[in-house]
LUMZA-299005 format. One record per residue: residue in three letters; x, y, z of N, C-alpha, C, O in turn; residue number from 0; chain. Coordinates in steps of 0.1 Angstrom, whole numbers, plus 5000, padded with zeros to 4 digits. Last residue first. Layout:
// LUMZA-299005
['ALA' [X Y Z] [X Y Z] [X Y Z] [X Y Z] NUM 'A']
...
This chain:
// LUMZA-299005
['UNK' [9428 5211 6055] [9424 5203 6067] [9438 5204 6077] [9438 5199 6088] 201 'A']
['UNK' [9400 5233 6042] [9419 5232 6045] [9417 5216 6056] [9406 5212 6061] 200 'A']
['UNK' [9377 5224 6024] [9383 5229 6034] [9396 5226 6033] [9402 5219 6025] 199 'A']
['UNK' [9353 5228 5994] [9365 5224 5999] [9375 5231 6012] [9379 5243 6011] 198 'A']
['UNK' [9320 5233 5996] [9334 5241 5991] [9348 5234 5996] [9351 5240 6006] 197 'A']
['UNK' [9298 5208 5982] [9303 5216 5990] [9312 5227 5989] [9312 5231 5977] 196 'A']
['UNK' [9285 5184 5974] [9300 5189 5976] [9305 5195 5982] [9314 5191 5989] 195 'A']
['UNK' [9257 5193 5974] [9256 5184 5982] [9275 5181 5983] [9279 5176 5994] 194 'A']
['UNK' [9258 5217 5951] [9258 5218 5966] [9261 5208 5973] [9270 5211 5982] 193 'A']
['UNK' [9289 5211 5930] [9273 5210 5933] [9274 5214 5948] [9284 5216 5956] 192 'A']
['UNK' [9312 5230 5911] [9307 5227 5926] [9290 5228 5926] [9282 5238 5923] 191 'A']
['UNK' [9320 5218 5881] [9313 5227 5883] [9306 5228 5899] [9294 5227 5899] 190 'A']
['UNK' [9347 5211 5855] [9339 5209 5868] [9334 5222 5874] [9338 5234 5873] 189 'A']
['UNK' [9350 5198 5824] [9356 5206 5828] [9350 5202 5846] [9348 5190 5849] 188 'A']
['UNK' [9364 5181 5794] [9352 5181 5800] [9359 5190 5814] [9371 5191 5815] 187 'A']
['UNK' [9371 5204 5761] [9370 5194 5773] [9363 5193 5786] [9356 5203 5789] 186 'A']
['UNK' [9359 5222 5742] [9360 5208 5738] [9366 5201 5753] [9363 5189 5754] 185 'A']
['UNK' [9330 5244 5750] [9341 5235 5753] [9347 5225 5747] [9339 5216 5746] 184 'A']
['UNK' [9308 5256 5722] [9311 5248 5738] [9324 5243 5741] [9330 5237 5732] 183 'A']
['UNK' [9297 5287 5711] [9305 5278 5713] [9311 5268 5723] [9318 5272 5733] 182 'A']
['UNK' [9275 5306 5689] [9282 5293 5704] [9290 5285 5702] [9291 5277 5693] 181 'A']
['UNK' [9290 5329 5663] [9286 5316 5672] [9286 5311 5683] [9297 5310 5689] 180 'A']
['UNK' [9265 5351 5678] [9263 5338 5666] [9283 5340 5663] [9288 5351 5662] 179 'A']
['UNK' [9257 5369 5708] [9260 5370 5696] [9267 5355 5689] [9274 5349 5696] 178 'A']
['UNK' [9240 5383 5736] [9250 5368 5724] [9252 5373 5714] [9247 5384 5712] 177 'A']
['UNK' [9243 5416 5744] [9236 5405 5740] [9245 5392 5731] [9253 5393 5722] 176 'A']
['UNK' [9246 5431 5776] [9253 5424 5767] [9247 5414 5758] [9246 5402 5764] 175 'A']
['UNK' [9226 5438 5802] [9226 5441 5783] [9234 5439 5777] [9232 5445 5766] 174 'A']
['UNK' [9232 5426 5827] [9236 5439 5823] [9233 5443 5813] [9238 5454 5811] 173 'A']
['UNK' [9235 5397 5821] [9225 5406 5832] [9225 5423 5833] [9218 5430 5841] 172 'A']
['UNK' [9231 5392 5787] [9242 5395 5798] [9232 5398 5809] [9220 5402 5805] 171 'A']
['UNK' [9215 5372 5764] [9219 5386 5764] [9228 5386 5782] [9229 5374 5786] 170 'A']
['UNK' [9189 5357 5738] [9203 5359 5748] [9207 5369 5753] [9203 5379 5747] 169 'A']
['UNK' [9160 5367 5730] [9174 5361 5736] [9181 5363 5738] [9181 5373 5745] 168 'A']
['UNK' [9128 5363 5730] [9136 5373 5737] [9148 5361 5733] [9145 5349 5732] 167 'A']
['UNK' [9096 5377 5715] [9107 5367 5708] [9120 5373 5720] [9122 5385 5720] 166 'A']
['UNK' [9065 5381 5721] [9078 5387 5719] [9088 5377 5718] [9085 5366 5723] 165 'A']
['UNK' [9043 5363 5721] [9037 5372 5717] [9056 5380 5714] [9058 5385 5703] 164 'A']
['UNK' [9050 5341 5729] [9037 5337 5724] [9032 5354 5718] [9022 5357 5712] 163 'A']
['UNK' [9073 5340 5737] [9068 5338 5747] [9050 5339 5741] [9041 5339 5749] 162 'A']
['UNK' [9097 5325 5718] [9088 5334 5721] [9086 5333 5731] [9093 5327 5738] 161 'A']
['UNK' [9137 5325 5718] [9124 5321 5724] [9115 5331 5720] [9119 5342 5718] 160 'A']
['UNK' [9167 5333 5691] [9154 5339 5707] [9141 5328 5704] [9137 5323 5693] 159 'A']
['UNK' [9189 5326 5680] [9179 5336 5674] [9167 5338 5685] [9158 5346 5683] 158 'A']
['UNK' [9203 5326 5705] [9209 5338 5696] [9196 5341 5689] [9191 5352 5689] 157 'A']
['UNK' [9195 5299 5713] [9192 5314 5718] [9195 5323 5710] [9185 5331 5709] 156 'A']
['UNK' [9202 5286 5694] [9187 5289 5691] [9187 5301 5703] [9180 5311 5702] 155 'A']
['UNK' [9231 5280 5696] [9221 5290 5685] [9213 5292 5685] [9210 5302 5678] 154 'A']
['UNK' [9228 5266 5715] [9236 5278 5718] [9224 5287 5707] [9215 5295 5708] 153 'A']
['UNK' [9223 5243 5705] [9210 5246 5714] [9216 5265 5718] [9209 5274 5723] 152 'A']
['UNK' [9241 5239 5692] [9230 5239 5682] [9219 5246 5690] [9209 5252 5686] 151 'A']
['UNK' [9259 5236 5709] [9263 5242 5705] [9251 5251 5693] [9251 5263 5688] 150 'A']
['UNK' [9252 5208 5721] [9251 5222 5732] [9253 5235 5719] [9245 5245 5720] 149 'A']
['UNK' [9249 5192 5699] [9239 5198 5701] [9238 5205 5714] [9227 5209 5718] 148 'A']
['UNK' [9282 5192 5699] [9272 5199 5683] [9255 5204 5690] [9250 5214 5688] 147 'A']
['UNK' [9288 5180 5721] [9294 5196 5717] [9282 5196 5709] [9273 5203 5713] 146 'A']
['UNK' [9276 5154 5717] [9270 5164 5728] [9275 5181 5722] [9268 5190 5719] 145 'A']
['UNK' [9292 5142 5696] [9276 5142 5697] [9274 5159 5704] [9272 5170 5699] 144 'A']
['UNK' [9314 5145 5712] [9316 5152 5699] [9303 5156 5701] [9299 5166 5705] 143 'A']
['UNK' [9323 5144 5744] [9315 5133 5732] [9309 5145 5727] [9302 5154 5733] 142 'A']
['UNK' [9353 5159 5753] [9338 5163 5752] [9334 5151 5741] [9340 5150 5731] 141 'A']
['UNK' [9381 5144 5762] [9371 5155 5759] [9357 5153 5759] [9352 5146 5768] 140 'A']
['UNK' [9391 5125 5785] [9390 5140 5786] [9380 5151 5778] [9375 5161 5782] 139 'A']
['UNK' [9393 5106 5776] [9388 5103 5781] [9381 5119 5784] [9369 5123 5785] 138 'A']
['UNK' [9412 5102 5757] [9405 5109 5750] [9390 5107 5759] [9379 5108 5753] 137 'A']
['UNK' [9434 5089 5766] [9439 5097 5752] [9426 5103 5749] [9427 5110 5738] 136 'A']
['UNK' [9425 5069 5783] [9428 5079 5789] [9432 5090 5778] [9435 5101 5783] 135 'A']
['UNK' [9390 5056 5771] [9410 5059 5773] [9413 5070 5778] [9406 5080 5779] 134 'A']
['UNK' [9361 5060 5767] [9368 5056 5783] [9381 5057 5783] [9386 5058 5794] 133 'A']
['UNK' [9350 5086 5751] [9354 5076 5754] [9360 5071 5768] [9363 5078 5777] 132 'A']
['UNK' [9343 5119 5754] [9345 5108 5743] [9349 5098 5745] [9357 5097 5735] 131 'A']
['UNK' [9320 5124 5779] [9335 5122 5771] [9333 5113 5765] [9325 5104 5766] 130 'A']
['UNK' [9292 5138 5789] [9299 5125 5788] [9311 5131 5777] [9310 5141 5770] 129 'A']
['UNK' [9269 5153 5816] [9280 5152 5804] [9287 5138 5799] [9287 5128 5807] 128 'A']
['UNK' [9256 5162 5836] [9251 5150 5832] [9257 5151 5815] [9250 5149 5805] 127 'A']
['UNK' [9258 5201 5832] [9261 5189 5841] [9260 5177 5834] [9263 5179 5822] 126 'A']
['UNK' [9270 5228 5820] [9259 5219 5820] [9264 5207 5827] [9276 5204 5827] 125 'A']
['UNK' [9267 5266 5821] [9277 5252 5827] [9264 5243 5826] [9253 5247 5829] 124 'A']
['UNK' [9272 5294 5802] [9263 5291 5810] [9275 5270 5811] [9284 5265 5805] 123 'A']
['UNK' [9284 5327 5798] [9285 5316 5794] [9277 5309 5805] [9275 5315 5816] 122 'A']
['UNK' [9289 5355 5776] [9282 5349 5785] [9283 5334 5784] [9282 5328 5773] 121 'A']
['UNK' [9317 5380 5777] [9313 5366 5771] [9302 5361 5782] [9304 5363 5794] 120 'A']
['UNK' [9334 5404 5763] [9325 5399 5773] [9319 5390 5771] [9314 5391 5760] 119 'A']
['UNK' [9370 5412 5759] [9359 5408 5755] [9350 5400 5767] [9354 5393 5776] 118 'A']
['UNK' [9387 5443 5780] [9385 5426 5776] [9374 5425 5774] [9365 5431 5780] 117 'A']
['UNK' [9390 5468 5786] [9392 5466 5775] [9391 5452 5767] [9394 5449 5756] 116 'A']
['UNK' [9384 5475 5814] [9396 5471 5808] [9402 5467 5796] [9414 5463 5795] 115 'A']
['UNK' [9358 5471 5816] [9363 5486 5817] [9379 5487 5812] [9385 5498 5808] 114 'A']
['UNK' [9346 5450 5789] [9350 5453 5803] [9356 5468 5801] [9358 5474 5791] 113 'A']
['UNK' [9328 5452 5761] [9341 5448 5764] [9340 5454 5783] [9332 5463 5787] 112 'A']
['UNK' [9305 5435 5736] [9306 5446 5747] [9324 5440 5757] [9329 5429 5759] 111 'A']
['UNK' [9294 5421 5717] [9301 5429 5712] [9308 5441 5725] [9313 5452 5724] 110 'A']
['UNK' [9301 5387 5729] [9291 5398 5727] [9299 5413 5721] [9311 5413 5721] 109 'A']
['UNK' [9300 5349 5727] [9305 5365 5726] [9291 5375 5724] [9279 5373 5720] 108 'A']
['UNK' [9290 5326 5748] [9285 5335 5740] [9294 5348 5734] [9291 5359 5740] 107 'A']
['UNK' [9294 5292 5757] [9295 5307 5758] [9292 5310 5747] [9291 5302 5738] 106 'A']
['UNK' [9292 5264 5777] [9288 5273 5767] [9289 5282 5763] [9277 5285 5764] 105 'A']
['UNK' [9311 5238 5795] [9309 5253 5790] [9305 5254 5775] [9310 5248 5766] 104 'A']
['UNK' [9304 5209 5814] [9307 5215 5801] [9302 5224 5798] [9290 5223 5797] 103 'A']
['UNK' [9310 5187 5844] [9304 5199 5833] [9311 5203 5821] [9323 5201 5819] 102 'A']
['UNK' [9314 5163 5874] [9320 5176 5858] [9310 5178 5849] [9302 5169 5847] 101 'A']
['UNK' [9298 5164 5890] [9305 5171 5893] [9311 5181 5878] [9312 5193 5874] 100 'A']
['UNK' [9291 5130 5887] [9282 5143 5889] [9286 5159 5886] [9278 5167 5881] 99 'A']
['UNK' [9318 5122 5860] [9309 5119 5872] [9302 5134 5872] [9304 5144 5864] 98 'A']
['UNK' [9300 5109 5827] [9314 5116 5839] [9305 5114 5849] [9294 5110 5851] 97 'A']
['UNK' [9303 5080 5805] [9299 5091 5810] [9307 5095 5823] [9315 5088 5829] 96 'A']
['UNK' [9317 5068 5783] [9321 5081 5785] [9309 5090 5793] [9305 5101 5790] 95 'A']
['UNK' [9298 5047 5765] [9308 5047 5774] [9310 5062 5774] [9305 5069 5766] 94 'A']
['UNK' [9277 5049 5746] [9278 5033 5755] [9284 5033 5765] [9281 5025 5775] 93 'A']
['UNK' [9261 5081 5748] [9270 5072 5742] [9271 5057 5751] [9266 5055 5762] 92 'A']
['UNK' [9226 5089 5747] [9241 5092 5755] [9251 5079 5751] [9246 5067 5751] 91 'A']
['UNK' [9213 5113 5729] [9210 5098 5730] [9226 5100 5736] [9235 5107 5733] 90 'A']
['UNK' [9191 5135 5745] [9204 5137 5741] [9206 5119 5744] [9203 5112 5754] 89 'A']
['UNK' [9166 5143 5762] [9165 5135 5751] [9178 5127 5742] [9176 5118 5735] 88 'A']
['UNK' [9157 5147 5796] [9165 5145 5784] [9162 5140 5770] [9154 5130 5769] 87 'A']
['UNK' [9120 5150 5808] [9138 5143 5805] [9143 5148 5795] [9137 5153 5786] 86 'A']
['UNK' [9105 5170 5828] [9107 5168 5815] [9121 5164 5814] [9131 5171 5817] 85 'A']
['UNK' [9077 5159 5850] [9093 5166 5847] [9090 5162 5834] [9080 5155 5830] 84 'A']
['UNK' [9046 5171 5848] [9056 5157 5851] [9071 5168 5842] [9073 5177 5834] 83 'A']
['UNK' [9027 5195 5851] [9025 5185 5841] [9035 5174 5838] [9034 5167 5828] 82 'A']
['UNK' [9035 5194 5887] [9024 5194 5875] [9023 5192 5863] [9013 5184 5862] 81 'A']
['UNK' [9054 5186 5898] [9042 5187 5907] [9026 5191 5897] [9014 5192 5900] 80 'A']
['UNK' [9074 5196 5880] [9072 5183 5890] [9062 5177 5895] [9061 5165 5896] 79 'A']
['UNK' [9074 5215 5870] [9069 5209 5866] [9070 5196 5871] [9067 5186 5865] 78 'A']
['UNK' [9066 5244 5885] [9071 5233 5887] [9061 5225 5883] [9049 5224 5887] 77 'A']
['UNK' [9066 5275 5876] [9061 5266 5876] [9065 5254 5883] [9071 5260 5892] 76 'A']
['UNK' [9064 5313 5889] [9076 5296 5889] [9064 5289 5889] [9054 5291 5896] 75 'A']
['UNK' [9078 5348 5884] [9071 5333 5872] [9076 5321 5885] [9088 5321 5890] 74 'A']
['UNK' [9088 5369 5898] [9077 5369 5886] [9069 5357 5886] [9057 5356 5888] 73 'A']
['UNK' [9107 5369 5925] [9103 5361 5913] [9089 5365 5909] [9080 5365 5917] 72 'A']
['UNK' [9125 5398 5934] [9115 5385 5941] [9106 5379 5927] [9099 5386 5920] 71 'A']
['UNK' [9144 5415 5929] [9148 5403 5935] [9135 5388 5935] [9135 5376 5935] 70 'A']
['UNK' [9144 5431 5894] [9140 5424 5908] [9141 5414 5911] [9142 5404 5904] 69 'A']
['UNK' [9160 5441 5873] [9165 5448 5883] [9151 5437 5897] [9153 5439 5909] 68 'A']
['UNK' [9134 5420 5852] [9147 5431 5849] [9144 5439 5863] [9133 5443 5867] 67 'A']
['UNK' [9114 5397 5867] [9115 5409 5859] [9130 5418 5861] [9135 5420 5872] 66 'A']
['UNK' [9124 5359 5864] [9126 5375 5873] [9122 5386 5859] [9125 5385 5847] 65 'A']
['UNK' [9110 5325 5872] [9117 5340 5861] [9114 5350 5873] [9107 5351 5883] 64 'A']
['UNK' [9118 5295 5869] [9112 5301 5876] [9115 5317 5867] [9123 5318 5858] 63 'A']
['UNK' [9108 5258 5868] [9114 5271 5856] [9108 5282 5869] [9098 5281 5876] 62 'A']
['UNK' [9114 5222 5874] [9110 5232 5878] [9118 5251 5867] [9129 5253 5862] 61 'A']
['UNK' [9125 5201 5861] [9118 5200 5868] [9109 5214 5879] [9101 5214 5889] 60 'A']
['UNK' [9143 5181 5838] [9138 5195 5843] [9127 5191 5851] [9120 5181 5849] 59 'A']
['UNK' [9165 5157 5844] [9150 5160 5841] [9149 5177 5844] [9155 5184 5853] 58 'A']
['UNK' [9188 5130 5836] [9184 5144 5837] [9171 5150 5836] [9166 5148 5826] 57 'A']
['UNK' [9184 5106 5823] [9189 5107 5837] [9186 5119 5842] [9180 5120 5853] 56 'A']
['UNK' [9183 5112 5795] [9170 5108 5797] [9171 5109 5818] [9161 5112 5825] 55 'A']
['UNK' [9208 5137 5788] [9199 5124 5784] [9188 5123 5796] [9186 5132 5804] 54 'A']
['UNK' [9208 5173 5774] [9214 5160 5783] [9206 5149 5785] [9195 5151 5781] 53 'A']
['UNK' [9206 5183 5751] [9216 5189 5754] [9220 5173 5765] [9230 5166 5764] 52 'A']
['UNK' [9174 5184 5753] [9185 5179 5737] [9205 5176 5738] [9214 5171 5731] 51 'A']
['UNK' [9165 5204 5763] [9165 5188 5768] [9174 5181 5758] [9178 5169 5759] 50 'A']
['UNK' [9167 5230 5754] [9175 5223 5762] [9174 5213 5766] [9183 5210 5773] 49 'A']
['UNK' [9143 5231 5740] [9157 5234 5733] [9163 5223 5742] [9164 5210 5740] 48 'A']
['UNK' [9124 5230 5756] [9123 5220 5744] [9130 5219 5735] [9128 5213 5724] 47 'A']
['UNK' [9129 5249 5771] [9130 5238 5777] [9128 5227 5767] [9132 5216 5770] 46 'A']
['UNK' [9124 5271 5760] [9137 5271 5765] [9138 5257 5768] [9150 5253 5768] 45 'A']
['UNK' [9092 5267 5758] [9102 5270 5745] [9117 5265 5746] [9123 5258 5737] 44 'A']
['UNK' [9082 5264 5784] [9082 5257 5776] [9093 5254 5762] [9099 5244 5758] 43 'A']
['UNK' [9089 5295 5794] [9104 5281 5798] [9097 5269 5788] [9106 5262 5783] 42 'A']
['UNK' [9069 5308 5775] [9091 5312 5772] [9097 5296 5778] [9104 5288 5772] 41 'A']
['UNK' [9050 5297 5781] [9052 5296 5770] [9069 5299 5766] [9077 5293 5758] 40 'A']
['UNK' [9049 5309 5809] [9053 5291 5806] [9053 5292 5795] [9064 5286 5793] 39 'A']
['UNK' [9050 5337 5807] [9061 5333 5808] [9061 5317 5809] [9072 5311 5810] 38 'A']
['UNK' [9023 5342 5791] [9036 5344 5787] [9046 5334 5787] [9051 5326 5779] 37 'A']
['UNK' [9007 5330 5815] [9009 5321 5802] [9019 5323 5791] [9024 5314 5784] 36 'A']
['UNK' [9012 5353 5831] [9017 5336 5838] [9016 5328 5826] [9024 5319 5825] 35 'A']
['UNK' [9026 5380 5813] [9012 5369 5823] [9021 5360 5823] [9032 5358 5818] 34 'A']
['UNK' [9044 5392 5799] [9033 5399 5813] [9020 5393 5820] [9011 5397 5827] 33 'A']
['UNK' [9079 5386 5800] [9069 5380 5796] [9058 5389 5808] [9060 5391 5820] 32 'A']
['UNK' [9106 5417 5803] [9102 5403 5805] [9078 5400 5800] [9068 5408 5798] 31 'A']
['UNK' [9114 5429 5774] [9107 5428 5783] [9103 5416 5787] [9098 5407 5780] 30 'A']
['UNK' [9142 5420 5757] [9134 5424 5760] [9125 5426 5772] [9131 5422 5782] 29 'A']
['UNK' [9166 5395 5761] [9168 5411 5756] [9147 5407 5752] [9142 5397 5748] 28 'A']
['UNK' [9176 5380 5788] [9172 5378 5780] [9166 5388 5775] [9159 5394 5783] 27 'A']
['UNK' [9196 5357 5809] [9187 5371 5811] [9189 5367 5798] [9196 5358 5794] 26 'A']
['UNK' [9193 5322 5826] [9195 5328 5817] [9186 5345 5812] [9174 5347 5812] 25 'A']
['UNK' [9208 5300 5848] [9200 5311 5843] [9201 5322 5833] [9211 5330 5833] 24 'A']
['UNK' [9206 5266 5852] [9210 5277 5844] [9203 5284 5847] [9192 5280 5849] 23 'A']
['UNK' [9209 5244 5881] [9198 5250 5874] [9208 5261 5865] [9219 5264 5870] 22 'A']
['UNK' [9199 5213 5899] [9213 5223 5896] [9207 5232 5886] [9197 5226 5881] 21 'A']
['UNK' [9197 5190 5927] [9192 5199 5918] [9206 5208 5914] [9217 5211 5921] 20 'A']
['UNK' [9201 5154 5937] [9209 5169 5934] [9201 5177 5925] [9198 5172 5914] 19 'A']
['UNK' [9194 5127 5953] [9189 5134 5940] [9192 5145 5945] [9188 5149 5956] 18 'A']
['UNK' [9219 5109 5961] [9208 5110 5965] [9204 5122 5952] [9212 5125 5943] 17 'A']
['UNK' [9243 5092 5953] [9233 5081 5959] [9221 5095 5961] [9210 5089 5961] 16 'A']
['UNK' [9258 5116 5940] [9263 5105 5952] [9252 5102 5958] [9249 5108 5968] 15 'A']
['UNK' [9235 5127 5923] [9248 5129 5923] [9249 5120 5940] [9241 5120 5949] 14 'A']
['UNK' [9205 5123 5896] [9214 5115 5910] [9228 5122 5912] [9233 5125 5901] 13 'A']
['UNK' [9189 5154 5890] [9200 5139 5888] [9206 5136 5897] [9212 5144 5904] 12 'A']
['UNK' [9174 5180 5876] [9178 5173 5886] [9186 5159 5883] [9187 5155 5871] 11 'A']
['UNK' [9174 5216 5870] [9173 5202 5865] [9174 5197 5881] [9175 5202 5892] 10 'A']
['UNK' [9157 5247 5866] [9155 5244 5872] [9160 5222 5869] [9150 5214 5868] 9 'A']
['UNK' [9163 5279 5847] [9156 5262 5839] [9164 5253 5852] [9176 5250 5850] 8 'A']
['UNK' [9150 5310 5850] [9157 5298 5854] [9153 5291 5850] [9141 5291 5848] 7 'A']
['UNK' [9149 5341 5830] [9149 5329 5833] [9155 5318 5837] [9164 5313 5830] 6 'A']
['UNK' [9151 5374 5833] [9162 5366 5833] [9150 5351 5837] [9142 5351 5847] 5 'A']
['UNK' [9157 5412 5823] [9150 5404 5831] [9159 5388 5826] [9168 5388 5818] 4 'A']
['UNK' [9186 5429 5828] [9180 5426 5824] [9173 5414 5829] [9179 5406 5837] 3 'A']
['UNK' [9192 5466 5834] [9195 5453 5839] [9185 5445 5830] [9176 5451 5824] 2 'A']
['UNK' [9214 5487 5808] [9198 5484 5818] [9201 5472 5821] [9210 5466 5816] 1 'A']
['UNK' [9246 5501 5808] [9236 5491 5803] [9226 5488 5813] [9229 5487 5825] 0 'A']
């Protein structure tokens, strides 16, 4: 399978008192976008899926892209520094939110299997998550809310972003493409931020 080109969606949010960036990326079946208004038109698109996903604490703030097989970036906006981040919208429950750290999985089947004969799955990690409640009987899963619209935001890759002229989705960094349905996690899970670090022996 060809390599495939790939966009970053660039967030940010408090994690221990100071502001943490953390970012998805996602490859994507076709040619990447061939101007600079292509490719804001694709993270525009990706980005007015994905705010739906986490609340108003979370901001996008920067999109960057790669053409298929290169290291050195095609595309980067920051929308920080120019038309203003973009928040969340995902209305976040009274109680059950987590710390910085834990996350929740998305994935994708695809019809493509390893050399070993195991199914290939793409999956992407979201941060600024909440559980269903504060007990301990159910502190653990996923606020239902959220599953449906990670899950909702899953689909819209499947059927693809434009970029104002080609429609691209989902797909593997190798050409494995999504395939319908997403599916998120039901519990809440963890995902090492930088400002964490890797864990030492002591």
């Amino acid at each position: 399978m060809a390599a495939m080109p790939s966009i970053t969606i660039v967030k940010e949010f408090t994690y221990r008192g100071d502001l943490e960036e953390w970012s998805n990326e996602y490859h994507f079946t076709n040619d990447a976008p061939t101007t600079q208004t292509r490719w804001k038109a694709l993270a525009d698109a990706v980005i007015a899926a994905e705010k739906t996903v986490f609340d108003s604490n979370c901001k996008v703030i920067r999109a960057f892209g790669h053409k298929a097989g290169v290291t050195s970036r095609d595309f980067l906006y920051d929308y920080k520094a120019g038309s203003g981040s973009v928040a969340g919208t995902f209305t976040a429950p009274a109680n059950g939110r987590q710390a910085g750290d834990a996350a929740v999985w998305l994935r994708w089947a695809t019809d493509q299997l390893t050399t070993k004969g195991k199914p290939i799955y793409l999956r992407s990690y979201y941060h600024s998550v909440f559980g269903n409640g504060p007990l301990y009987t159910n502190v653990d899963a996923i606020y239902s809310a959220e599953k449906t619209a990670l899950e909702t935001y899953g689909a819209a890759w499947i059927t693809g972003f434009s970029d104002g002229a080609i429609v691209h989705a989902r797909a593997g960094p190798n050409g494995a493409v999504g395939l319908a349905p997403s599916v998120a996690s039901s519990y809440v899970t963890t995902r090492t931020l930088e400002r964490r670090g890797k864990r030492r022996p002591v």
